[in-house]
ROFI-861520 format. One record per residue (C-alpha): residue number from 1; residue in three letters; x, y, z. Coordinates in steps of 0.2 Angstrom, whole numbers, plus 5000, padded with zeros to 4 digits. Layout:
REM residues N
PT pos code    x    y    z
PT NUM  Ala    X    Y    Z
...
This chain:
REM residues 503
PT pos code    x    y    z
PT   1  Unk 5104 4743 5132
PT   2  Unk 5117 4742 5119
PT   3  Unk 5102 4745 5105
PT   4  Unk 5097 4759 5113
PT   5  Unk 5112 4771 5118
PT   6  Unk 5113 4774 5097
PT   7  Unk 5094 4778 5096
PT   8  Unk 5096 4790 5111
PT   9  Unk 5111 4800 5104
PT  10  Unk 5101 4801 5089
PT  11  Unk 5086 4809 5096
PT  12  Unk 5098 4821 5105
PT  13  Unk 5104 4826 5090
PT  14  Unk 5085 4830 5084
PT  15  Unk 5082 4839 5099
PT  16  Unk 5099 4849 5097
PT  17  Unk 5093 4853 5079
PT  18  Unk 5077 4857 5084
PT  19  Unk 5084 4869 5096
PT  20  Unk 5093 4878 5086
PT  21  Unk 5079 4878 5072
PT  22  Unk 5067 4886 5087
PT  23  Unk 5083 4899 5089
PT  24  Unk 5085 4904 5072
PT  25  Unk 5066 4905 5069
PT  26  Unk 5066 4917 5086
PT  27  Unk 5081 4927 5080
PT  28  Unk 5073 4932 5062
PT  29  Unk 5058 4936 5070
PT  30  Unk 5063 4947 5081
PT  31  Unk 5070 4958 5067
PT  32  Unk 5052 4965 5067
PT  33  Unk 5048 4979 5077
PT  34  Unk 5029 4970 5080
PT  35  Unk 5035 4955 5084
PT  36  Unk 5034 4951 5106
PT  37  Unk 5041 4940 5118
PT  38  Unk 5038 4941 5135
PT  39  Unk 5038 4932 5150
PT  40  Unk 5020 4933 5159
PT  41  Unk 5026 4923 5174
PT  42  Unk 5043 4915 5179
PT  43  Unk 5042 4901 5168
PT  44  Unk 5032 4903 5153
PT  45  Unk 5038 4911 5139
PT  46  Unk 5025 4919 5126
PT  47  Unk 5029 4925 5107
PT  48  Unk 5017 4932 5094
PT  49  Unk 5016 4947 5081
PT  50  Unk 5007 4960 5088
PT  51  Unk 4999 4966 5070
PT  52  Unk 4993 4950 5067
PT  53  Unk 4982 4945 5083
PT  54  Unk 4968 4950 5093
PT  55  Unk 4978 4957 5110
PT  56  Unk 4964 4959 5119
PT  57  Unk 4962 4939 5117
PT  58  Unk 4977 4938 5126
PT  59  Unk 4978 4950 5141
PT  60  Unk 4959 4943 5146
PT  61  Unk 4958 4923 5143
PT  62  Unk 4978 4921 5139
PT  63  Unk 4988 4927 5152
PT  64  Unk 4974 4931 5165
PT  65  Unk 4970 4913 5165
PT  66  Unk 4990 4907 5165
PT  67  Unk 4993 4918 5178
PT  68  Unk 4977 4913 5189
PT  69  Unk 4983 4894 5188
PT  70  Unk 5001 4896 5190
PT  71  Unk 5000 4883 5202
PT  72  Unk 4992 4870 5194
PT  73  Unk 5006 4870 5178
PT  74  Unk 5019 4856 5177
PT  75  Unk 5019 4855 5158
PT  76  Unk 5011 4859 5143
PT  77  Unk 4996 4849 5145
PT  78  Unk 4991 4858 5160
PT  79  Unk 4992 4872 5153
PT  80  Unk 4981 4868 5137
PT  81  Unk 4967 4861 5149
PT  82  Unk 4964 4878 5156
PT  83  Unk 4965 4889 5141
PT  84  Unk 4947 4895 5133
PT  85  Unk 4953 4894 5115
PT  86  Unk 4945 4883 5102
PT  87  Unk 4963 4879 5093
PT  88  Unk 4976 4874 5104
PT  89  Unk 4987 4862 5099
PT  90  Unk 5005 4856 5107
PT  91  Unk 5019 4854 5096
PT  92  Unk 5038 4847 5092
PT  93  Unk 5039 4854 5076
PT  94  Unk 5050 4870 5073
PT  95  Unk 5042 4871 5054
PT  96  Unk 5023 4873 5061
PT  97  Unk 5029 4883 5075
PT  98  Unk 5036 4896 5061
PT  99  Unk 5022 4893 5050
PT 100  Unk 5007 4897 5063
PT 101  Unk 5016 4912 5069
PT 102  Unk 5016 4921 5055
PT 103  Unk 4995 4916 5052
PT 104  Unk 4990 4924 5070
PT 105  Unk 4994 4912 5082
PT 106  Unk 5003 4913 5099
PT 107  Unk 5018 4900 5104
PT 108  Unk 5016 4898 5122
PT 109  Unk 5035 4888 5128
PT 110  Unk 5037 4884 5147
PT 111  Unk 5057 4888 5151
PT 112  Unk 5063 4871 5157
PT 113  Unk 5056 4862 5139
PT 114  Unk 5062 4868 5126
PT 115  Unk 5058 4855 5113
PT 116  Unk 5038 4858 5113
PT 117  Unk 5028 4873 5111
PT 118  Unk 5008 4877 5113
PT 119  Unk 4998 4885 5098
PT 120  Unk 4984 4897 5102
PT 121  Unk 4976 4904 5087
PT 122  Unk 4971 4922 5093
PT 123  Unk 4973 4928 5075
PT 124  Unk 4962 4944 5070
PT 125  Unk 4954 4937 5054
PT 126  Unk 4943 4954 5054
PT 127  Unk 4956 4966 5056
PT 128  Unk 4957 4977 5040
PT 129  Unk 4943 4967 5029
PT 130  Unk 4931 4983 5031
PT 131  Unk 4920 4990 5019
PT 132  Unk 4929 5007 5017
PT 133  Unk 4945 5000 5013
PT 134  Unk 4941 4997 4994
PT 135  Unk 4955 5004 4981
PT 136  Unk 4947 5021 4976
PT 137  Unk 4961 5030 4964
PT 138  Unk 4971 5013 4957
PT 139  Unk 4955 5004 4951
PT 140  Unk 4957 4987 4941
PT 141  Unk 4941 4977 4933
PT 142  Unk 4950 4959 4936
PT 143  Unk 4960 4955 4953
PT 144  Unk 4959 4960 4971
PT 145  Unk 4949 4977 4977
PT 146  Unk 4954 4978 4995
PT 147  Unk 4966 4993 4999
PT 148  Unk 4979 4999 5012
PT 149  Unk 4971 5010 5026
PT 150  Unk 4975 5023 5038
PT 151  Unk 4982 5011 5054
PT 152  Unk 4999 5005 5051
PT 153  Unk 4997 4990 5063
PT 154  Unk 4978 4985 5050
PT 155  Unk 4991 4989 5034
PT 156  Unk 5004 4977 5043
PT 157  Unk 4992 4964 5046
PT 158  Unk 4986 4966 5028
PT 159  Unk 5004 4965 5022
PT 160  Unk 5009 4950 5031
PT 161  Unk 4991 4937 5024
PT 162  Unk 4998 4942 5007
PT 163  Unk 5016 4939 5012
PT 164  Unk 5017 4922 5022
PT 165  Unk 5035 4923 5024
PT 166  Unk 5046 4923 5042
PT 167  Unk 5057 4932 5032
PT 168  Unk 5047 4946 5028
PT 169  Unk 5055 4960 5041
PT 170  Unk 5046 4974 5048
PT 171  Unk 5055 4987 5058
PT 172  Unk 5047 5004 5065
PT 173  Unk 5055 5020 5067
PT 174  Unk 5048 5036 5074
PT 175  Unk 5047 5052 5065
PT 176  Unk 5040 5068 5068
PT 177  Unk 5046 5080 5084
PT 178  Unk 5025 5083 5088
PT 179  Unk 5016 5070 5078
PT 180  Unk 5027 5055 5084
PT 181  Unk 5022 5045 5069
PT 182  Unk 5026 5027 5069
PT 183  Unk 5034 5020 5050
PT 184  Unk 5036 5007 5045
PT 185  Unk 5048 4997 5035
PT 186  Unk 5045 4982 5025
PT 187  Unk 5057 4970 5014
PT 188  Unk 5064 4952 5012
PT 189  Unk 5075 4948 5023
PT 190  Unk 5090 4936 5011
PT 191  Unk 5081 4944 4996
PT 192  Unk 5084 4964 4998
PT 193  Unk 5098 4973 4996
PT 194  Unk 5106 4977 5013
PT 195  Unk 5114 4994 5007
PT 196  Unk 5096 4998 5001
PT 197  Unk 5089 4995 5016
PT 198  Unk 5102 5003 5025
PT 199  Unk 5099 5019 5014
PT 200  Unk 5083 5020 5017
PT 201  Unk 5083 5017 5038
PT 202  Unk 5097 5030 5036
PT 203  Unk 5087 5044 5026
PT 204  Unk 5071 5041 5036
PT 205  Unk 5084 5042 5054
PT 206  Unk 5089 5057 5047
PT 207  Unk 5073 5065 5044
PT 208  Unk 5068 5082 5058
PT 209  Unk 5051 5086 5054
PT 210  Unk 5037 5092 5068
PT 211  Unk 5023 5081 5060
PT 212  Unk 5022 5068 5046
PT 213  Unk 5006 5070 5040
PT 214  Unk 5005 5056 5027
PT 215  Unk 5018 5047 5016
PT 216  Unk 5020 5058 5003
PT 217  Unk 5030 5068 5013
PT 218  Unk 5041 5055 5016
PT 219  Unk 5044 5051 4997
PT 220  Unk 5047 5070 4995
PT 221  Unk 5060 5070 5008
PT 222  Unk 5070 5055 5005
PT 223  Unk 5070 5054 4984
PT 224  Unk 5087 5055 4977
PT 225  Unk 5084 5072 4970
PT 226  Unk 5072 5082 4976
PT 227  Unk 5075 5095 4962
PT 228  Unk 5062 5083 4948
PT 229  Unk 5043 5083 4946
PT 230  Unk 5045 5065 4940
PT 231  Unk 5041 5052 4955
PT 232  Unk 5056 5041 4962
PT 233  Unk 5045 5031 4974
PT 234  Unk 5029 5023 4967
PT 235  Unk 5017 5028 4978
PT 236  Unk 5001 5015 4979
PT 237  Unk 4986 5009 4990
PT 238  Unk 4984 4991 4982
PT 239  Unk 4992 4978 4995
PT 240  Unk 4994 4969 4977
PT 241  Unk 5007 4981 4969
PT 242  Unk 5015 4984 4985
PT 243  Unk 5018 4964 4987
PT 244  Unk 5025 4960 4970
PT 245  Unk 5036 4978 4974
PT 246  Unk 5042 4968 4990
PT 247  Unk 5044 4951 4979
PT 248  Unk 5055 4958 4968
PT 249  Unk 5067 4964 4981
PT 250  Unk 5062 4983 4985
PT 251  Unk 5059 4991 5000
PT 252  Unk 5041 4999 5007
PT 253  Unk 5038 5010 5019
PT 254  Unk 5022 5011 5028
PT 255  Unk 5017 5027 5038
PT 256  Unk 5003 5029 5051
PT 257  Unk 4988 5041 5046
PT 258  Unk 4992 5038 5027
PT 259  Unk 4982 5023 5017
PT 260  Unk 4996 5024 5004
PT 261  Unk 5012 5014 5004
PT 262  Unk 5028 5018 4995
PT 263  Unk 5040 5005 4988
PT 264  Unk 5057 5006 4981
PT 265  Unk 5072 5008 4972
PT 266  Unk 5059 5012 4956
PT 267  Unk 5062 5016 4940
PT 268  Unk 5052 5025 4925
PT 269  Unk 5044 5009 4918
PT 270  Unk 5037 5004 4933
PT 271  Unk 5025 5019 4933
PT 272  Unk 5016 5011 4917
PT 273  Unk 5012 4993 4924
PT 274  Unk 4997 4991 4931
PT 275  Unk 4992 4976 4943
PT 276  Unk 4977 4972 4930
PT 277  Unk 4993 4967 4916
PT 278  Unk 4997 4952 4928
PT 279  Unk 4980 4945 4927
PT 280  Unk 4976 4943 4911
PT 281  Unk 4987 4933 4899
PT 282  Unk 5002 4940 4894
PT 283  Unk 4998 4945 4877
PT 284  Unk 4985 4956 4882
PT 285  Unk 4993 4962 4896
PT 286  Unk 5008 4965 4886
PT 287  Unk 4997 4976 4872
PT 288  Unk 4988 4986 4883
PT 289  Unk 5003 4990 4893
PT 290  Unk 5013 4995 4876
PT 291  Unk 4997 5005 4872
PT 292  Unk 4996 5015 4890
PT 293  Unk 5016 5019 4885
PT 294  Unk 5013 5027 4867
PT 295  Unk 4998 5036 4875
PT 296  Unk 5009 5045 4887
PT 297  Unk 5019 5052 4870
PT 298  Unk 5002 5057 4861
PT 299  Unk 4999 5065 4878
PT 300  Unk 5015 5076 4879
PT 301  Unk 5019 5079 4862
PT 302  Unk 5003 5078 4853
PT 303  Unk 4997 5099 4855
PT 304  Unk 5017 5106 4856
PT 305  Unk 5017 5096 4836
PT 306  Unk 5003 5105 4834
PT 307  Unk 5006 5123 4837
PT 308  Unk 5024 5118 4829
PT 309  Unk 5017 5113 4814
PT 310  Unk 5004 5126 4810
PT 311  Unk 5017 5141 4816
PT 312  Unk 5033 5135 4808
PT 313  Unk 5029 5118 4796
PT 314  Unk 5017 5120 4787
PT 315  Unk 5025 5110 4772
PT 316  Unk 5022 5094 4781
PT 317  Unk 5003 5096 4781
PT 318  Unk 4994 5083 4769
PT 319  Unk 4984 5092 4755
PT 320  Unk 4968 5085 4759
PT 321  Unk 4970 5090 4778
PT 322  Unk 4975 5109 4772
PT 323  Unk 4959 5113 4769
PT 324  Unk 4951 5107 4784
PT 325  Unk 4962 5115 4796
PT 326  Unk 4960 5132 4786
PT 327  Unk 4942 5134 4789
PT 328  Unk 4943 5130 4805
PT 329  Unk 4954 5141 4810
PT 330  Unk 4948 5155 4798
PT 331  Unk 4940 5165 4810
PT 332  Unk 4952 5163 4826
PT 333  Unk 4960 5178 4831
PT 334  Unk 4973 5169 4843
PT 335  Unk 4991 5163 4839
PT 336  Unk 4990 5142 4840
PT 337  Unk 5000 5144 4854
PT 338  Unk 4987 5154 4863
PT 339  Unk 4972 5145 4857
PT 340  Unk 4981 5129 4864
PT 341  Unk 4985 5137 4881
PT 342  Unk 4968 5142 4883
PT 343  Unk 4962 5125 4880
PT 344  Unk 4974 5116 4891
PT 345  Unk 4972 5126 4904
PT 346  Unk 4953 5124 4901
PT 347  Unk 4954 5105 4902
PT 348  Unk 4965 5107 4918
PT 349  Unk 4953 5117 4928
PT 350  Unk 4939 5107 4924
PT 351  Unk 4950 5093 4931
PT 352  Unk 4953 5100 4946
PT 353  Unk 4935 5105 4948
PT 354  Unk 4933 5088 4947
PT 355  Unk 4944 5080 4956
PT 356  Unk 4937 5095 4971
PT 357  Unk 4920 5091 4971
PT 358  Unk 4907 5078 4980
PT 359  Unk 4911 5063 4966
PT 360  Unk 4892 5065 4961
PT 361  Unk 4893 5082 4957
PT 362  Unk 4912 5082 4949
PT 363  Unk 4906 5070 4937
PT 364  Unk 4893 5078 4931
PT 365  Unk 4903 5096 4930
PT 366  Unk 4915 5086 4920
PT 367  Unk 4905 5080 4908
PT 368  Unk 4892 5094 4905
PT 369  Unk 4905 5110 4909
PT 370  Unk 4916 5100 4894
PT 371  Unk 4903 5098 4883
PT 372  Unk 4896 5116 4885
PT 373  Unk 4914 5124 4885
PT 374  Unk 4920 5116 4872
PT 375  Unk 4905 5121 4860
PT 376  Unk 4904 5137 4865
PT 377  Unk 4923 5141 4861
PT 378  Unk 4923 5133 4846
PT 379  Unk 4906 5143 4842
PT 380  Unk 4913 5158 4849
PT 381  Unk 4928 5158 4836
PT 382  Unk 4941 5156 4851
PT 383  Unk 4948 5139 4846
PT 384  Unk 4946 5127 4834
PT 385  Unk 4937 5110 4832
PT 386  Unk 4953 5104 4827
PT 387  Unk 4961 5107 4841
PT 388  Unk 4947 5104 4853
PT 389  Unk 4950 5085 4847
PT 390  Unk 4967 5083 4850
PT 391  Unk 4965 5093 4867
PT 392  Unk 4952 5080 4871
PT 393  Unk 4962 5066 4867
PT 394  Unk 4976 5072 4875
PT 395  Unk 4968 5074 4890
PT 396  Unk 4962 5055 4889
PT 397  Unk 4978 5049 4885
PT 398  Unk 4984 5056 4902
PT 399  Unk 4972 5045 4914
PT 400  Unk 4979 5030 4907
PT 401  Unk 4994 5030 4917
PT 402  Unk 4990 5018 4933
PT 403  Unk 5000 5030 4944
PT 404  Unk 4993 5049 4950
PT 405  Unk 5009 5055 4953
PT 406  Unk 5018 5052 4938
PT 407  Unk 5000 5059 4926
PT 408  Unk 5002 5073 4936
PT 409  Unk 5018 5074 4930
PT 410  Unk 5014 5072 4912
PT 411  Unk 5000 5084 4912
PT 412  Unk 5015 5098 4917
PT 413  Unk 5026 5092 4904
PT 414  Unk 5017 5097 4890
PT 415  Unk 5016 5117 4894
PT 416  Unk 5036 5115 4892
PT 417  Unk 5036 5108 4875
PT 418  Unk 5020 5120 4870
PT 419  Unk 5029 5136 4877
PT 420  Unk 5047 5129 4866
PT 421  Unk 5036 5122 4850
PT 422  Unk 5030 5141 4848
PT 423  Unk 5046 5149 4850
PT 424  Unk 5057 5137 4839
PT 425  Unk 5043 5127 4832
PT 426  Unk 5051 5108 4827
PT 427  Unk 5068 5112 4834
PT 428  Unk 5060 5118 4850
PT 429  Unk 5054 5101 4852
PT 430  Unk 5070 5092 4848
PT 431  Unk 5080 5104 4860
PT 432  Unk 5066 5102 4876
PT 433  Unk 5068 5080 4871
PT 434  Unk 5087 5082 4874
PT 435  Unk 5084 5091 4890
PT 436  Unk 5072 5078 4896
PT 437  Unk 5081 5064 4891
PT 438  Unk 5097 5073 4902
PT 439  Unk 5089 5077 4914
PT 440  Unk 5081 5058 4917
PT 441  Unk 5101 5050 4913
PT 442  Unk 5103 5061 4930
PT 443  Unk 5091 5053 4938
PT 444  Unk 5092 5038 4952
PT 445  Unk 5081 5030 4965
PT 446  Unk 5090 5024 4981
PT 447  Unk 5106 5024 4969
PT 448  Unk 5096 5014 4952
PT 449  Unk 5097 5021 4935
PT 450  Unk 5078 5029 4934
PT 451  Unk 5079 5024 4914
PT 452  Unk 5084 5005 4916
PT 453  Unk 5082 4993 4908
PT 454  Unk 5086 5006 4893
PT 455  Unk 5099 5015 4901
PT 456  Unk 5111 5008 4906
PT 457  Unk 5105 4993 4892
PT 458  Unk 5097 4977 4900
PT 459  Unk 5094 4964 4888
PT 460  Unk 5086 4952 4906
PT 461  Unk 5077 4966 4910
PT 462  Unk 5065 4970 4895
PT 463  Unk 5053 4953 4902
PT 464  Unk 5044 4962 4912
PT 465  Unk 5045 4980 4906
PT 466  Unk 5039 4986 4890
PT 467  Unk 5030 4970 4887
PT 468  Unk 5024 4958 4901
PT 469  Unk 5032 4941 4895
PT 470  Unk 5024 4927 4901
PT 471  Unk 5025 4918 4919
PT 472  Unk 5039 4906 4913
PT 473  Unk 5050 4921 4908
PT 474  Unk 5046 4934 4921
PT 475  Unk 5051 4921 4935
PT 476  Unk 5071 4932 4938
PT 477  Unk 5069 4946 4949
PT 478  Unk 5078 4963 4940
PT 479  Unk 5096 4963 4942
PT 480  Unk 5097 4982 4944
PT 481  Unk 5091 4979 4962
PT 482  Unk 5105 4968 4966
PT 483  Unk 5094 4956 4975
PT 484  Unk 5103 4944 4985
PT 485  Unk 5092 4930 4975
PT 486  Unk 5089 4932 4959
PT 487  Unk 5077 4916 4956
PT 488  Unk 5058 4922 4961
PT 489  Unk 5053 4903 4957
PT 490  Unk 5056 4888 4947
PT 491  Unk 5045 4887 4932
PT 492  Unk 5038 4870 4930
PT 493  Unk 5037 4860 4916
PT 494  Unk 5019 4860 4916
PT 495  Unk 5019 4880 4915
PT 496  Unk 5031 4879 4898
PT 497  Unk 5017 4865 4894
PT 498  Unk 5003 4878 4895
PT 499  Unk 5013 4892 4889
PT 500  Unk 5019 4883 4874
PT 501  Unk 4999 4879 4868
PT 502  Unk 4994 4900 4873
PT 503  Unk 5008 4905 4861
């Protein structure tokens, strides 16, 4: 007896411990707007995520047959014996109980026995894997296809198989007076910035609108300044991008009726990654994410330079490109300015034509309405050739940027410095860069600097901005988030290994 007393107050202990395991487990769950617990009779206690299994499961073969043999329960054995499940295991341990609740199961816990627990799996492994929810604007040759949709609950169930974390918190708000539309928030709970969070719970609380048609609207609404064409949420419908958002400590927000997710703080660098930089290897990545970035700049500045340089410099012309440009333009009655105003507008109509029509049919006015334009202007003296290459290119230059909203962004910028390069030629420029670069020093998302890491200047940062450094330097999360944990993972030393031999 004496042998035994020790060995009993130990397993106390563990019970105790196991107790308040099961209690912290419960208590970060229920952070989570989509997470239940109810009591379907006096003395059973259910808990599951409601966006992660298949409820009709439960109300017909779950609680229809619990409730049918209430008499017959007395523990946790009976009550696996009469459930029609293929899985249903009983369990002591806290750690599987959190790790099968967040893949689908249900945690079945009778009142009076606290230390063990029934596992039905009841998870929807369908939900959301259909064929219509492929990526259709963000394409990527390497990596995952499979997109957000238009159900909240299916984009939350999507969310949480590529974010196996009890810690990932989901909390829903209401927002529209007509609509009623349920959104979503999503982050890390220990990881996120709580004043972020509490920024953005606050802006969305805040929000009087009839109906909330999709997310963009929210973006609109909620943005630092609403006063800028540049984007201060990244708006995407790849569940990959909006998980590494999530990893690195920002927050998304998912509204019903809209298949596109926004995440933030953001800032003007992050509209240049793609998901597609992550799979490759890092020097690849890293060039073709440098090259998208210099194309941005051949996109804005490459037709204000020239109407600039043919109206006011014509001194920096090379000798043998004189000549060229001079008969090309020998029998063009237009100002550069116009003839570059005609083409861009040109190139944007066709654009939008595009983007309008059946894709069958855009594709085809694309390519055949450019090639017949552009020859027939250029034949018709209104512009040329010259021109018609850089508008071209120019144009090209634009869809390389991963993110709609911000191209849309560039393709407007360029009428500015076109409309200034005319009137002041070189200086124009200068003075519409100034403005530019003012005008983004101004600007913040959820309270970040929009130019870090180049301004304010983060040495830390630049691993995993202009360059995609490898895996065993890109494992800190950015400091101007203010995560609460900095450390995304250890790198091991098989991973320098590796890396060492790529380099």
């Amino acid at each position: 007896m004496e042998g035994f007393k020790p060995h009993a107050k130990k397993s106390s202990d563990d019970d105790k411990k196991q107790q308040n395991s099961l209690k912290d487990i419960m208590e970060q769950a229920l952070k989570s707007s989509d997470f239940h617990q109810f009591s379907p009779v006096e003395k059973i206690v259910i808990s599951y995520y409601k966006s992660l299994i298949n409820e009709e499961k439960i109300n017909q073969f779950l609680i229809k047959e619990i409730q049918k043999h209430i008499d017959m329960i007395n523990n946790l054995q009976d009550i696996k014996n009469i459930l029609p499940f293929d899985e249903v295991k009983i369990t002591n341990d806290t750690q599987i109980v959190e790790d099968k609740l967040i893949k689908g199961f249900v945690v079945v816990q009778l009142k009076n026995n606290g230390n063990d627990f029934i596992l039905v799996n009841v998870s929807n492994v369908q939900m959301g894997h259909r064929k219509n929810n492929d990526t259709e604007n963000e394409f990527s040759v390497v990596g995952p296809k499979v997109g957000f949709v238009e159900n909240i609950d299916i984009n939350i169930h999507l969310l949480r198989q590529q974010v196996a974390v009890s810690n990932l918190v989901i909390e829903e708000i209401t927002i529209g007076n007509v609509s009623k539309t349920k959104v979503a928030i999503a982050y890390l709970d220990g990881v996120t910035n709580p004043r972020q969070i509490e920024t953005v719970k606050q802006r969305l609380n805040d929000i009087n609108l009839d109906v909330v048609y999709d997310s963009s609207l929210l973006d609109q609404i909620i943005s630092d300044n609403s006063n800028t064409i540049f984007p201060l949420f990244l708006s995407s419908e790849r569940i990959d991008r909006i998980t590494y958002a999530i990893s690195l400590g920002q927050v998304a927000i998912i509204s019903d009726g809209s298949p596109y997710v926004i995440s933030g703080p953001t800032t003007i660098l992050d509209y240049f990654i793609s998901p597609e930089d992550y799979f490759l290897p890092w020097i690849l990545g890293s060039f073709f994410r440098i090259a998208r970035i210099c194309s941005v700049f051949f996109s804005i500045f490459a037709t204000s330079l020239y109407v600039a340089v043919l109206t006011y410099h014509f001194e920096v012309i090379p000798e043998k490109l004189l000549e060229p440009l001079v008969i090309s333009r020998a029998n063009v009655p237009f100002p550069p300015v116009m003839e570059v105003i005609f083409l861009e507008i040109t190139i944007e109509l066709l654009r939008e034509a595009g983007a309008r029509l059946p894709a069958k049919i855009g594709q085809t006015l694309g390519i055949v309405g450019g090639i017949v334009i552009g020859q027939a202007t250029v034949e018709a003296a209104l512009t040329s050739s010259i021109l018609l290459i850089i508008v071209a290119l120019s144009a090209l230059a634009s869809f390389t940027t991963p993110i709609f909203k911000m191209a849309n962004t560039i393709r407007v910028l360029r009428f500015p410095f076109i409309i200034l390069a005319a009137i002041w030629g070189g200086l124009g420029i200068v003075a519409g860069i100034l403005f530019l670069m003012g005008h983004l020093l101004r600007l913040k998302s959820l309270g970040t600097p929009y130019l870090v890491p180049l301004f304010p200047f983060r040495t830390g940062s630049f691993a995993d901005s202009i360059i995609r450094s490898s895996y065993k330097k890109i494992n800190m999360r950015n400091k101007s988030l203010k995560p609460l944990s900095l450390i995304r993972y250890e790198p091991s030393e098989d991973m320098e290994d590796i890396n060492h031999e790529e380099s």
